[in-house]
C-alpha positions in Angstrom: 95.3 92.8 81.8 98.4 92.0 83.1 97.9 90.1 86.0 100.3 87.4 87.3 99.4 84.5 88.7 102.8 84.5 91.1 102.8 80.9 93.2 104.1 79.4 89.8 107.2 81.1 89.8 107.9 81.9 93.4 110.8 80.6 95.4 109.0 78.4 97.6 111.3 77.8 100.2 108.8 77.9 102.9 107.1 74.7 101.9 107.6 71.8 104.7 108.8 68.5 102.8 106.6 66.2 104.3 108.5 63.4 102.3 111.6 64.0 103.2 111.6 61.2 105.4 110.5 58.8 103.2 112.5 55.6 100.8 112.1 57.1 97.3 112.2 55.1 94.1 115.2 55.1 92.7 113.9 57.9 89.6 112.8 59.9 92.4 115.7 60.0 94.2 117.7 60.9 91.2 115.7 63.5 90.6 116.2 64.8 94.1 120.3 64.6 93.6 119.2 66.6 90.6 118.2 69.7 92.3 114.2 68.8 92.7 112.9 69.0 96.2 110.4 66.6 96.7 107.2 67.7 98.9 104.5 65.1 99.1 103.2 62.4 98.4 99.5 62.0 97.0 97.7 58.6 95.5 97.6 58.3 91.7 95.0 56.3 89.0 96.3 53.2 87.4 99.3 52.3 89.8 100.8 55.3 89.8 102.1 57.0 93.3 102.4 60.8 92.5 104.8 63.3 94.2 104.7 67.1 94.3 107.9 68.4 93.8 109.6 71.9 93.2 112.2 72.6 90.5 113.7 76.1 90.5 111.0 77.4 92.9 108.1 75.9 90.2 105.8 73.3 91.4 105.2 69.8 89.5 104.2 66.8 89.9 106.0 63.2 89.4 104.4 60.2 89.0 106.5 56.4 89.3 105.1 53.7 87.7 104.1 50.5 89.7 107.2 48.8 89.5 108.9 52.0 90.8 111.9 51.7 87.7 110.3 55.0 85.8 108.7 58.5 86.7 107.0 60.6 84.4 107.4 64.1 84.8 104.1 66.6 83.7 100.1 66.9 83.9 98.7 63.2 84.3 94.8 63.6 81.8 91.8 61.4 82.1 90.0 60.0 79.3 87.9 63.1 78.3 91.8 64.9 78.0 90.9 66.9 81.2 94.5 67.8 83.5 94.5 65.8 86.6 97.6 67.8 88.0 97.1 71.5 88.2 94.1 70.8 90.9 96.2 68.8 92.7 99.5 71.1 92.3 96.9 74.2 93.3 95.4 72.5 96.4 98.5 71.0 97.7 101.4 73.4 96.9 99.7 76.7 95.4 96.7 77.3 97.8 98.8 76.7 101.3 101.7 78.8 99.7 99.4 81.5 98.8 98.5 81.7 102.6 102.5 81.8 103.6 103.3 84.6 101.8 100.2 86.2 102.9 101.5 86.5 105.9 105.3 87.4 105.0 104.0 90.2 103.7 101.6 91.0 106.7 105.0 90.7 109.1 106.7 93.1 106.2 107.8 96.2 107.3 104.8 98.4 105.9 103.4 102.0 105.6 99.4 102.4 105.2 97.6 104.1 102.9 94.5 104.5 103.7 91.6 103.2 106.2 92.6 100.3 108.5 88.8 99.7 108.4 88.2 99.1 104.4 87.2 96.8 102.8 90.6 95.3 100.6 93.9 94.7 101.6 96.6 95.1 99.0 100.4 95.5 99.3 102.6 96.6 97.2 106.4 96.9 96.5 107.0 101.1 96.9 110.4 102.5 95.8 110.5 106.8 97.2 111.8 107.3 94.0 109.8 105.6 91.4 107.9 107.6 89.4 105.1 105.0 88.7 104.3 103.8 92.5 103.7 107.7 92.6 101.3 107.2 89.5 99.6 104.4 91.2 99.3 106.0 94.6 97.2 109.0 92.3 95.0 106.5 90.3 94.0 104.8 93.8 92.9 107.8 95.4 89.0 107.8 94.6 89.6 103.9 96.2 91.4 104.7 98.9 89.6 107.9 99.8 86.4 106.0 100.1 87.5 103.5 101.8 87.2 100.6 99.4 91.2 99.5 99.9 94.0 99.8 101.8 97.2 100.1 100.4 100.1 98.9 102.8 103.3 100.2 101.1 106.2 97.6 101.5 109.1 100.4 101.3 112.6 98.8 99.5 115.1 100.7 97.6 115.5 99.3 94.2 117.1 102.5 92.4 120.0 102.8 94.3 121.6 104.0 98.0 119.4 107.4 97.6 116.0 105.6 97.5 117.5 103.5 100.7 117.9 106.4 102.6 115.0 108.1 101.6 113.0 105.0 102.2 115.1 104.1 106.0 113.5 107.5 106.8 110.0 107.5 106.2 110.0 103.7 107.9 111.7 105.6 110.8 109.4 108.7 110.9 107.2 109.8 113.6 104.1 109.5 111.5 104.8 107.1 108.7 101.7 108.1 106.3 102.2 111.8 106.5 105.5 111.6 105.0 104.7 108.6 102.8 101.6 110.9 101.5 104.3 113.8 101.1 106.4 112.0 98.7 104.3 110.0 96.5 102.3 113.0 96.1 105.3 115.1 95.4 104.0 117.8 97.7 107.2 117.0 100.2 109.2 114.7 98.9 111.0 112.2 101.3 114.2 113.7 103.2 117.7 110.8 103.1 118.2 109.4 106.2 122.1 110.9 107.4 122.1 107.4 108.9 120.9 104.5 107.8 120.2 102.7 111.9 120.9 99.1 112.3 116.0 98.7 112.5 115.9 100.2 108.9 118.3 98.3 107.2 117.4 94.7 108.6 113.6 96.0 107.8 115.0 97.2 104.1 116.8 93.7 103.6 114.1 92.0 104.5 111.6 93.9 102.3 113.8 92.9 99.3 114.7 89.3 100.3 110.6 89.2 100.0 110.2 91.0 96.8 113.2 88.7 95.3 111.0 85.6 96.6 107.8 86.8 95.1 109.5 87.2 91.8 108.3 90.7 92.1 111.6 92.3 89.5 111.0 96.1 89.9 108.0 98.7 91.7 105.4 99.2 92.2 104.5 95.4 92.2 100.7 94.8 93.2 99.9 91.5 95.7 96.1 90.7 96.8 94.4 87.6 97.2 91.6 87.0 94.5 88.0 85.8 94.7 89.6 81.9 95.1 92.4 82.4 97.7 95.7 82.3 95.7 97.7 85.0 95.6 98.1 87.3 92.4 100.6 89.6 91.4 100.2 92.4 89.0 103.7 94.5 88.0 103.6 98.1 87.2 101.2 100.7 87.5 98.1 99.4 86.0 95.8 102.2 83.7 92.2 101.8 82.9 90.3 99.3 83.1 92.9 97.1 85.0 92.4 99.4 87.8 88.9 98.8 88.4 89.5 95.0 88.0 92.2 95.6 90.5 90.3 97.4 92.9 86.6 96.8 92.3 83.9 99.6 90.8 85.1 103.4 90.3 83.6 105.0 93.7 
């Protein structure tokens, strides 16, 4: 199954840096004129004083020795070799992250598919003309049509000024599902907008700006929030049995 765990690799710009107003060690600081954004932080065994810490939008932890001349950079393990860092890298940075870009892509500009009743929310990264969001939007339908999920279509256009258009005008239709259900189903494929209005395109940008900071790198690209909270990510159409791990039981 190719599911991603996505809070790893995200951007996480979002994050407030609660130490920013703090006197670092000197190897934290460096670290910081290095391009690492310290976060927080959190007590440590044996003299340490941890810090999580982003590097390229990934989240680790440093830890400075008690003399505060050295920092280690990595997992931190007991005595029975267990990791001490990814709970604490999870709890403080993952989990609160997850629930961030939750609602990014709740304030995303969407199309449903599906009951605003049932029972899972799941978004997903649409291009009008990608022929494997329309494969997914098939392989959902016994879900969907049962009202197990809910599939909120976050419209971009990936494949060039065509899909743009096509996707400014089913964000700007009258009745946003019946055209979204016309062109993923091929039945009526979406019409180009003659003009792209000022809404669309900020909505469009947006979209994209989102997908980039997801780490989302083409459509459809699947987000939900698992039994534990965290936001996952699964790219591509998934087939099988990922769909019922996706979406829970065939119906």
């Amino acid at each position: 199954m190719l599911l991603k765990k996505i809070l790893p690799t995200l951007a996480l710009l979002t994050l407030p840096v609660i130490a920013q107003a703090e006197d670092y060690p000197a190897p934290v600081e460096a670290m910081r004129e290095r391009g690492i954004q310290v976060l927080e932080r959190f007590d440590a065994p044996s003299g340490l004083t941890g810090y999580t810490a982003l590097y390229n939008g990934r989240p680790l932890a440093l830890y400075v020795t008690e003399d505060k001349q050295h920092a280690i950079i990595g997992s931190l393990l007991n005595a029975k070799g267990e990791d001490l860092t990814g709970t604490i890298l999870e709890e403080k940075v993952s989990r609160p992250q997850s629930k961030v870009m939750w609602g990014k892509l709740q304030d995303s500009a969407w199309i449903a598919d599906g009951s605003d009743k049932a029972e899972k929310i799941i978004y997903v990264f649409t291009d009008p003309n990608c022929p494997y969001c329309k494969r997914l939007w098939q392989d959902a339908r016994p879900w969907v049509d049962a009202g197990k999920i809910q599939l909120r279509h976050v419209m971009v256009g990936t494949l060039g000024e065509n899909s743009q258009k096509k996707a400014a005008f089913m964000l700007a239709a009258k009745d946003p599902r019946a055209v979204l259900q016309g062109n993923e189903s091929g039945k009526v494929p979406a019409e180009e907008a003659k003009v792209v209005e000022a809404k669309q395109l900020q909505q469009l940008e947006n979209n994209q700006q989102l997908m980039a900071t997801l780490g989302a790198s083409g459509t459809p690209a699947i987000l939900y929030i698992d039994a534990t909270g965290m936001l996952q990510m699964h790219p591509g159409a998934p087939q099988g049995a990922q769909l019922m791990e996706l979406f829970g039981p065939r119906p």
